[in-house]
ZAFI-890909 format. One record per atom (N, C-alpha, C, O): y, z, x. Coordinates in steps of 0.02 Angstrom, whole numbers, plus 50000, padded with zeros to 5 digits. Layout:
YZX ...
***
This chain:
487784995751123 488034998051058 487474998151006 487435002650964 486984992251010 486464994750957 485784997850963 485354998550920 485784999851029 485435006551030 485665012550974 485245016850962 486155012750949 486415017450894 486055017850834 485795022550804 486095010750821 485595008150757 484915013950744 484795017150693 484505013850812 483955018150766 484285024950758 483955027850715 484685027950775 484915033450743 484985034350676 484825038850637 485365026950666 485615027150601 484995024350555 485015024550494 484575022150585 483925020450524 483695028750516 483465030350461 483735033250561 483425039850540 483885042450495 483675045750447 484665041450504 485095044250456 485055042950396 485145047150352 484865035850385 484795032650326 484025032250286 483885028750237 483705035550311 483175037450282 483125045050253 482875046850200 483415048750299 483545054650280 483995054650201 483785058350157 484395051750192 484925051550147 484735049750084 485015051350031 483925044350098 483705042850047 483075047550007 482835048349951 483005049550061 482465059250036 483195061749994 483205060349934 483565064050012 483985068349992 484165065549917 484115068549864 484405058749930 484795056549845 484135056749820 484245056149760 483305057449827 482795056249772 483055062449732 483285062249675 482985068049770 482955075949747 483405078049698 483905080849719 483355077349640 483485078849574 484255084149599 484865083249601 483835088949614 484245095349634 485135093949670 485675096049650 484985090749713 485655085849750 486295084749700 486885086449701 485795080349647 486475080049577 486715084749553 487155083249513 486605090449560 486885096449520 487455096749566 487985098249538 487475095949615 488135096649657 488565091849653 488925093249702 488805086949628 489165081249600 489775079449684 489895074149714 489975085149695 490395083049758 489915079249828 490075074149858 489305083549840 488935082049867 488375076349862 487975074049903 488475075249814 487945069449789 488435063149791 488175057849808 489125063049775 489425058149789 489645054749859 489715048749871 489755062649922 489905059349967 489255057750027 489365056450086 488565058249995 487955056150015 487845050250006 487615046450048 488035048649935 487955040149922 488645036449941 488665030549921 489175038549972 489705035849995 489305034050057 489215027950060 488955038350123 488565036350182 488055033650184 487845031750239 487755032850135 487015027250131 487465022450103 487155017150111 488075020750072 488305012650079 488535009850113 488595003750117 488755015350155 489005012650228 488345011050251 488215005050247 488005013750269 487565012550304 487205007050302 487135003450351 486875005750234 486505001150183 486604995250248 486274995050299 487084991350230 487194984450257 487194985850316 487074980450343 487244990650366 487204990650451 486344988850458 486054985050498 486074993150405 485234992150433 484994984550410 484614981550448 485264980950335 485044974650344 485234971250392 484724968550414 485724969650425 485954965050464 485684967150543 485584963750593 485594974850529 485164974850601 484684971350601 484534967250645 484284972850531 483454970550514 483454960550532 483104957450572 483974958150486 484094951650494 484084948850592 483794944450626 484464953150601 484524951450697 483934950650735 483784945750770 483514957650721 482944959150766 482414952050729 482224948050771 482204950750663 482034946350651 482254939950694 481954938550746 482744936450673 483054931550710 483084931450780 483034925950806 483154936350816 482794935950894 481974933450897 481794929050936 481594936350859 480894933750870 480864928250851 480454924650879 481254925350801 481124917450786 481434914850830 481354908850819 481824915350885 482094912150928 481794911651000 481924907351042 481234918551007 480894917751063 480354913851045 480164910451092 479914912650976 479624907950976 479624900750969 479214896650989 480144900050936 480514894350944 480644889951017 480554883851018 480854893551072 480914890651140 480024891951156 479844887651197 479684894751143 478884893851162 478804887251138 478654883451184 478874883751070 478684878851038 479084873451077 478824868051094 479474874551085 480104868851122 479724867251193 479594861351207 479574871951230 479544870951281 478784866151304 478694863651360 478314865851246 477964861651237 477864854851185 477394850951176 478354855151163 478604850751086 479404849551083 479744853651051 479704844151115 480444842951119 480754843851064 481294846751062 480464841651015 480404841550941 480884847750905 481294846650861 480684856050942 480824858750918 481674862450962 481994867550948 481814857451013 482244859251040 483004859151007 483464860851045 483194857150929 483514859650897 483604863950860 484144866450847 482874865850831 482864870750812 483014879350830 483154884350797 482904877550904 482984883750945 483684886650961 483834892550968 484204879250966 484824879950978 485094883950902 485434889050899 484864880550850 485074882950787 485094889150772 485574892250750 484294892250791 484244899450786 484804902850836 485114907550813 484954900750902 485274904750949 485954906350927 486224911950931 486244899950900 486884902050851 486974904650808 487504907450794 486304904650762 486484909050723 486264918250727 486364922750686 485944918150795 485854924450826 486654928450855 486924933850841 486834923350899 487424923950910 487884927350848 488124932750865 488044925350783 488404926250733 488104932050699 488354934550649 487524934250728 487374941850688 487454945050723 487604950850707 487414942850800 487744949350853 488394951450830 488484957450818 488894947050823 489604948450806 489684953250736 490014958350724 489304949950704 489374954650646 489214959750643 489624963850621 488424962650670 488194969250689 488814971550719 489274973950687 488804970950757 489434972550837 489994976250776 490114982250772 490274971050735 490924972950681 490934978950655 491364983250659 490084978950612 489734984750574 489824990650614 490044996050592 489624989350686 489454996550702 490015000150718 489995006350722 490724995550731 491414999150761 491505005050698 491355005250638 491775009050740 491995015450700 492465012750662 492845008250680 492445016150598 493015014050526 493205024250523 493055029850544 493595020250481 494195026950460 493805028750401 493595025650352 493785036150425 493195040750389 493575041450311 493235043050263 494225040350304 494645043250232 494545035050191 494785034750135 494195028450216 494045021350166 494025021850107 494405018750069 493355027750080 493355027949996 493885034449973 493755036749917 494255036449996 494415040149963 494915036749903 494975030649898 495295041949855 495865039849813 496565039349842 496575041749898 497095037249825 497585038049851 498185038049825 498285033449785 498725042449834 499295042449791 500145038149834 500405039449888 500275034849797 500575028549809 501325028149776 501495026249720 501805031349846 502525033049816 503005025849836 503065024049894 503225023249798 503785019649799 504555021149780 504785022949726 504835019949834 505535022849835 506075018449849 506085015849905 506765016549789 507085011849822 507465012549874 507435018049903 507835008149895 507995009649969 508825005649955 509245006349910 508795001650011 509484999350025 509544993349957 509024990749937 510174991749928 510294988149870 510344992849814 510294989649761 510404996849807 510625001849734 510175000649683 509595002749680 510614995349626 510164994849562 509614988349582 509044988749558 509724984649611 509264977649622 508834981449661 508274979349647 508784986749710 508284989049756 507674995249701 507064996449705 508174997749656 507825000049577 507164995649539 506584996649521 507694989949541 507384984949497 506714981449533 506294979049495 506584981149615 506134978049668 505714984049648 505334982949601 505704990449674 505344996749654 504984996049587 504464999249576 505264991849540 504744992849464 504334986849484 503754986849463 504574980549527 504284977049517 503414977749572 502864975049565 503664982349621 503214984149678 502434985749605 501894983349587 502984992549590 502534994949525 502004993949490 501514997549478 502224985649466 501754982749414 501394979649464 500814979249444 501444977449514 501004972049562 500474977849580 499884976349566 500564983849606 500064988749607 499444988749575 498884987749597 499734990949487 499844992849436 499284988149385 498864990649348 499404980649396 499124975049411 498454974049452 497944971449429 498534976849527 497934974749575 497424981749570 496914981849604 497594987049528 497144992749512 496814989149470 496224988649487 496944986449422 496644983049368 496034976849375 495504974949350 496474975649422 495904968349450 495354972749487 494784970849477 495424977649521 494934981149537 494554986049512 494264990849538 494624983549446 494504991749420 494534997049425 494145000949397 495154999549474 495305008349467 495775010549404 496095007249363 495725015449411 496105019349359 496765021149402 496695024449454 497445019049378 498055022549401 498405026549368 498515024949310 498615031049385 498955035149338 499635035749379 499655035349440 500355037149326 501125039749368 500985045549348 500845048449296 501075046949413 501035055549425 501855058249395 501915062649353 502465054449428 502995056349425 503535050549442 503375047449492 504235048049407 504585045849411 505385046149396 505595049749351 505695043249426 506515045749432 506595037349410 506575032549448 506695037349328 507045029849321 507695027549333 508035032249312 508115022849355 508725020549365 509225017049303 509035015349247 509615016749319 510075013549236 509875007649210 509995006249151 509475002549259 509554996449241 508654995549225 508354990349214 508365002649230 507685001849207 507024999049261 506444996849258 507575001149312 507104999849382 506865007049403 507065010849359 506465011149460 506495017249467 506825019449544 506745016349596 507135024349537 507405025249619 506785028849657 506735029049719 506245032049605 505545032949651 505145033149595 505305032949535 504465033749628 503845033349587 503125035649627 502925034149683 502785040349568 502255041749625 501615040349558 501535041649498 501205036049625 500645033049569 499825037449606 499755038149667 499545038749580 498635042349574 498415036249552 498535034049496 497965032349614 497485027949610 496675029849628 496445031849682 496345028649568 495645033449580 495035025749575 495025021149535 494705026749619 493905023649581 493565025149548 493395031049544 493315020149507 492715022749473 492045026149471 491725029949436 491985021749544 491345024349541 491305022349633 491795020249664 490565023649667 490605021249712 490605015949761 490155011749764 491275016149812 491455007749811 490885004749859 490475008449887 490904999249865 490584994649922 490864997649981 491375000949972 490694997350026 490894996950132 491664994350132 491644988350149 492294996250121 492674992550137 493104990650099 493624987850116 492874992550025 493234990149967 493384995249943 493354994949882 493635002549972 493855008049934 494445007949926 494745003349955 494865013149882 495425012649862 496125011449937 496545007049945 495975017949980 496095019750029 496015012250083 496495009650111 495515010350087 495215003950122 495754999850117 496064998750169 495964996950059 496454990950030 496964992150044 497234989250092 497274996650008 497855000850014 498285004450064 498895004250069 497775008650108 498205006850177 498755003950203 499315006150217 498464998250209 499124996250234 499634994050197 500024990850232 499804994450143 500504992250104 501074997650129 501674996950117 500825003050166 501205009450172 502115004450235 502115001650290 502585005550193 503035002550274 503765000850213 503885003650159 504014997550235 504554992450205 504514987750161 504204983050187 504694986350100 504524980250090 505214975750062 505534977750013 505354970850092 506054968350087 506054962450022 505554958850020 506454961549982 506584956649966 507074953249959 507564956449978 507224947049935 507584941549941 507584936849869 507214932249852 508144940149837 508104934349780 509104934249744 509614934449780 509074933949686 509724934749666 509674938649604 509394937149551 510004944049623 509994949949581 510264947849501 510684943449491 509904952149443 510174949949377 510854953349371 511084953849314 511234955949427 511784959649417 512234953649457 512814955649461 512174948149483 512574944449517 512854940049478 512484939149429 513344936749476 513574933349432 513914927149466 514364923949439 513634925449534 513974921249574 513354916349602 513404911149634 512704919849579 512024917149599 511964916549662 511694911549685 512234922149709 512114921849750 511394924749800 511234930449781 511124923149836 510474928249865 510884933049880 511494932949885 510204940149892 510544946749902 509694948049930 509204945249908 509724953949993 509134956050040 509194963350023 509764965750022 508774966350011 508784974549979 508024976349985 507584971949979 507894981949994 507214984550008 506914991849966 507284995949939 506214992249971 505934996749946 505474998149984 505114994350015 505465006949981 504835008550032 504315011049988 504455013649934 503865010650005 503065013150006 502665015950062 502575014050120 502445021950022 502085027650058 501375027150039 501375025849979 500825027450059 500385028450043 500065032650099 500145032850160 499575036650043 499265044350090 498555043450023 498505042649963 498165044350078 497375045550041 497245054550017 497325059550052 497025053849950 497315060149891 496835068349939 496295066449961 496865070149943 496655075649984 496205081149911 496445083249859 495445081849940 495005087149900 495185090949932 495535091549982 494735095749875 494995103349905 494645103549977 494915107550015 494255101049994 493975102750052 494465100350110 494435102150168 494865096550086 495135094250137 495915097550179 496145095950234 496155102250131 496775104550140 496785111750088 496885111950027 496705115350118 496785122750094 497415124350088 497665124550144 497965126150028 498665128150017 498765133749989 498685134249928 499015140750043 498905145350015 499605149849991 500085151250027 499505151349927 499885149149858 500795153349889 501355152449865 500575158049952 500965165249969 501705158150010 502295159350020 501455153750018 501865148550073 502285143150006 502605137950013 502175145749963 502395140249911 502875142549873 502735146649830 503575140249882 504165142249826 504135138849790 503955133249811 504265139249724 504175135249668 504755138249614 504825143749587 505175131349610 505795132649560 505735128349505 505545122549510 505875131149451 505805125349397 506585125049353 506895130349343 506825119349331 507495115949315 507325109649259 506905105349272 507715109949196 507835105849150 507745098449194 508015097349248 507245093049150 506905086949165 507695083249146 508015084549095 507885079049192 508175073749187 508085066249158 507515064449172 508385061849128 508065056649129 507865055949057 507925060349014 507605049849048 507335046948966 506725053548976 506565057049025 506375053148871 505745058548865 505685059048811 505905054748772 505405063748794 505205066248720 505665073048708 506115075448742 505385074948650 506135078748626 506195086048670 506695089548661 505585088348723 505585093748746 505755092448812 505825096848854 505825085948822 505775086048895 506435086548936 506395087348997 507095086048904 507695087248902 507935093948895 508335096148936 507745097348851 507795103148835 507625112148858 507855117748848 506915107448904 506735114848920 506445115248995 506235110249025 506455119849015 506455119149104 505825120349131 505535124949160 505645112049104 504925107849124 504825105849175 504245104349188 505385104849229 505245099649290 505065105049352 505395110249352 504705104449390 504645108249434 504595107849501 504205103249513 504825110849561 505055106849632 504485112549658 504265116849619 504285111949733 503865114749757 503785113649830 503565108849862 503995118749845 504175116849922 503735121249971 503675127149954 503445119250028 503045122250067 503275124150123 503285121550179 503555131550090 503725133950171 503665133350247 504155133850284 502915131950272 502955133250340 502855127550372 502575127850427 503105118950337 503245114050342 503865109750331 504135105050360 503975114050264 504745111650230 504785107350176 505275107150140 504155102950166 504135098350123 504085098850071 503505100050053 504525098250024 504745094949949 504625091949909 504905086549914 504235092549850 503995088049823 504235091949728 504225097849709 504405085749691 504615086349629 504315083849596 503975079149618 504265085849519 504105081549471 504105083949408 504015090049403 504235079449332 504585082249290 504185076149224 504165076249162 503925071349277 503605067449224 503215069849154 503165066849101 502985075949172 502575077949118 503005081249072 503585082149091 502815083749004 503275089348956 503155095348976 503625099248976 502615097348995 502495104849018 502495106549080 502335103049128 502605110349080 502905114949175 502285115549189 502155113249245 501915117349166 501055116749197 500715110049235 500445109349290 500835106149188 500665100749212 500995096249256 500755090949277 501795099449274 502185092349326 501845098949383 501615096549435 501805106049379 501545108749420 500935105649470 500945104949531 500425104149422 499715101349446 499765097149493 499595096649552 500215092449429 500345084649492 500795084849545 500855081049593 501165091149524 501935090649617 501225092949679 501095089749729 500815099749655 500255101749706 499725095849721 499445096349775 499505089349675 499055084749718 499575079149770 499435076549824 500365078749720 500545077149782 500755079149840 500995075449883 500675085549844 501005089949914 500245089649956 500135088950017 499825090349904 499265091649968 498945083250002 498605083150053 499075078649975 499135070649991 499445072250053 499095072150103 500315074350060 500765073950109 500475080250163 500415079250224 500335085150138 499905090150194 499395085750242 499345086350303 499015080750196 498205078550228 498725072950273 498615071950332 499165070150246 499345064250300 499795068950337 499815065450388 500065072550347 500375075950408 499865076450464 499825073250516 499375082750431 498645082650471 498525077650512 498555078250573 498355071550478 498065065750502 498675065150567 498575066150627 499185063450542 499775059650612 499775065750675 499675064150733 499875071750658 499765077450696 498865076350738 498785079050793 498405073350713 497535072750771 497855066350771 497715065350830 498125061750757 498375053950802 498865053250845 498965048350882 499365061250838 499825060250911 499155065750976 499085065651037 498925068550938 498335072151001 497865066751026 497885065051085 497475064350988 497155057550992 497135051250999 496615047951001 497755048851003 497795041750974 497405037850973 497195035250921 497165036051047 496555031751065 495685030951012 495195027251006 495955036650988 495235038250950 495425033050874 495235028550837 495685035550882 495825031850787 496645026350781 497085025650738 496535024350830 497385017450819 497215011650793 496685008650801 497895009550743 497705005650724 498265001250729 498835003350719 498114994650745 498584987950771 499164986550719 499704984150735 498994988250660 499224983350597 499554988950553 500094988050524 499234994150550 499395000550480 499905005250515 499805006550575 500565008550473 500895011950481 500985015850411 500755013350359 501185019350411 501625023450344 502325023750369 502725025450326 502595022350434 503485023150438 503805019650403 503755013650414 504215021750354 504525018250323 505325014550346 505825012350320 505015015650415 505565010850461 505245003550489 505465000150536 504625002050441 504354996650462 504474993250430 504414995150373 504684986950435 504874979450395 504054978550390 503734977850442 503814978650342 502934977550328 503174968250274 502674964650279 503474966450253 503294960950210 503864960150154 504074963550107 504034953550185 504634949850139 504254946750089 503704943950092 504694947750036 504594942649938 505354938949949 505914941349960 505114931649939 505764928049938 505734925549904 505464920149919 505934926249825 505994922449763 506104913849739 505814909749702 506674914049783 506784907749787 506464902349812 506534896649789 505964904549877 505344900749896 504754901249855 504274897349861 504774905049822 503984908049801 503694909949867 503144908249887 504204914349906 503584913849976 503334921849983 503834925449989 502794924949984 502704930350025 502574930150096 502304924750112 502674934350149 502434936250214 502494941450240 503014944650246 501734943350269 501704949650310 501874949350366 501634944650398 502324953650402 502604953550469 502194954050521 502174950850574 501814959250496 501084961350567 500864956350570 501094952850616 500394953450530 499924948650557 500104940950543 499644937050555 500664938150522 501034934150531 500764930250456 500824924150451 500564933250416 500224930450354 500874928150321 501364931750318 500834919550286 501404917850243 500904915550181 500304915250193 501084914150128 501144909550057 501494908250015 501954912250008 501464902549968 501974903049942 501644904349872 501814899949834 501264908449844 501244910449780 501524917549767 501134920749732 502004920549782 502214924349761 502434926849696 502724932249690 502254921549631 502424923849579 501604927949562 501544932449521 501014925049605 500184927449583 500414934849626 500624939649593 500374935149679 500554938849705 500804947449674 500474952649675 501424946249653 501854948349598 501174951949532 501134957149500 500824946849538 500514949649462 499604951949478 499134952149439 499654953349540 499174957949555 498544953949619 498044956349645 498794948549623 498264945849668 498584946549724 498814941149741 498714950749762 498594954449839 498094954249884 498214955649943 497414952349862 496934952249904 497004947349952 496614948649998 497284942649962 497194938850034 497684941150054 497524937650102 498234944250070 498874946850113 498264952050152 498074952450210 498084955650090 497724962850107 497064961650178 496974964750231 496764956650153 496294955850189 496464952350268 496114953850316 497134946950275 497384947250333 497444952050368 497314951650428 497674958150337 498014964950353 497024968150409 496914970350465 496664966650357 495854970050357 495734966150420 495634968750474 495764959650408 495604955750483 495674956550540 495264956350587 496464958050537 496934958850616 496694967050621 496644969450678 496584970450575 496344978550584 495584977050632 495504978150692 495164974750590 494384973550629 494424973150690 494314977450733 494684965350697 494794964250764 494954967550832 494764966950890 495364971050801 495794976050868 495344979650857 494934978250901 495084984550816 494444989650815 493794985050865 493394988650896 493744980250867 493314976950892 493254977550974 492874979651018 494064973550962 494074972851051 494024979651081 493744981551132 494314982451044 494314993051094 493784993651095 493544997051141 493314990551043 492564996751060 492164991351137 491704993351173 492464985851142 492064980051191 492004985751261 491744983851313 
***
């Protein structure tokens, strides 16, 4: 496997001619997803560099040993910690999912429980909403259907980066896997007997599709527009702002009314149709492929029980990888990163063992 490596030192040299060249930046699409592959790359060549080093200190090390007992701990020391850069190289070099940095648009929909499954959906919301923040992306609601009690029966959120992420830490990267079921367990503010009640909300997540990525050509697109429902401003009731958009030679449906102007719920129903185009795509080369790109832990079926909130414990847990805690009120308010990174772990791993 790291015979690959010098490939990739030529790739990664090449990349760095290219980002000098002034000229490169004028292309802004291209200049971004150049420095998206020299950061991938970046850390594969130190830790190669670190390895091949650390092998020579280890062959001289047993030279010194083998005439100086003295240094016969030292040698073991290096070997372990040779050992621990093999693994890691080894990690580096497994193939990752080419869509990591992209953006991603992030639908939450309530499910079983009526208004309390409303009310779980806003709360999904802010925990999002929350962990964009801690990471510094920018989120935007593309579109929402609020409920009576001020919960939403759906919601579609545009999560963007700023700038370019680290290896691993892209929007897409994190996010991933929240896509499934998410159940909870508490006692609804509509109960009056304090009793627990189990009700669920799903989440979709699909990495946001460039134009390069999904061509929609305009002749396949019916597009009806109908008076916005729901709380607004004084036009948004009034005039037939909301607009549905459906893609013929798939079928898929997509609405939105969030905005005041028909132009603009337009924009946003087309980035979210072409989101749902790019993840069709994708599941359509993973039932041809599977083997190529599976993954142990990540689904988007929203027939997956992905992770109970049980109020009354303070407990969260992920079902896949058997992750529990009990801070679920931090949780709640945007610290997701250790669920997430269980999720990243049990993903590696299995990417690991396949490539063995």
């Amino acid at each position: 496997m790291f015979e690959a490596v010098e490939e990739l030192i030529g790739e990664h040299a090449d990349l760095e001619r290219q980002l000098a060249d002034p000229s490169i930046h004028a292309d802004r699409a291209r200049a971004r997803a150049l420095n998206r592959r020299y950061a991938e790359l970046t850390p594969v060549l130190a830790a190669y560099r670190e390895w091949v080093a650390c092998g020579e200190d280890v062959a001289t090390a047993r030279e010194l040993a083998a005439e100086d007992t003295d240094f016969l701990a030292e040698a073991k020391s290096l070997e372990t910690r040779r050992e621990e850069l093999t693994e890691r190289l080894r990690l580096l070099l497994v193939p990752r999912d080419p869509e990591d940095d992209k953006d991603v648009i992030l639908e939450i929909k309530a499910g079983e429980g009526g208004d309390e499954s409303a009310l779980f959906a806003a709360d999904l919301l802010r925990m999002y909403l929350r962990y964009a923040e801690r990471h510094g992306w920018r989120a935007e609601v593309l579109g929402a259907t609020p409920s009576d009690l001020g919960g939403y029966k759906d919601v579609q959120v545009a999560v963007k980066a700023r700038g370019v992420a680290e290896p691993g830490q892209g929007v897409w990267a994190r996010l991933k896997y929240e896509g499934g079921v998410h159940r909870v367990q508490r006692v609804p503010a509509t109960e009056s007997q304090g009793r627990i009640h189990t009700s669920a909300a799903g989440v979709l997540v699909l990495p946001e599709a460039e134009d390069v990525d999904v061509e929609v050509n305009p002749n396949d697109l019916r597009i009806d527009v109908y008076r916005s429902s729901g709380p607004g401003g004084q036009s948004v009731n009034t005039t037939d702002s909301a607009v549905r958009i459906t893609h013929q030679p798939t079928g898929i449906v997509v609405s939105c009314q969030n905005e005041k102007s028909q132009l603009q719920n337009k924009e946003q129903a087309l980035r979210i149709l072409r989101a749902r185009l790019l993840a069709a795509a994708r599941e359509e080369a993973d039932r041809e492929a599977s083997d190529a790109r599976r993954s142990q832990v990540r689904t988007v079926d929203r027939s997956e029980r992905v992770r109970t909130y049980n109020f009354p414990e303070n407990r969260i847990s992920d079902h896949r990888v058997g992750f529990k805690a009990y801070n679920l009120d931090q949780v709640l308010d945007g610290e997701l990163d250790p669920v997430i990174q269980a999720c990243v772990d049990a993903d590696s791993a299995a990417r690991l063992a396949a490539a063995r």
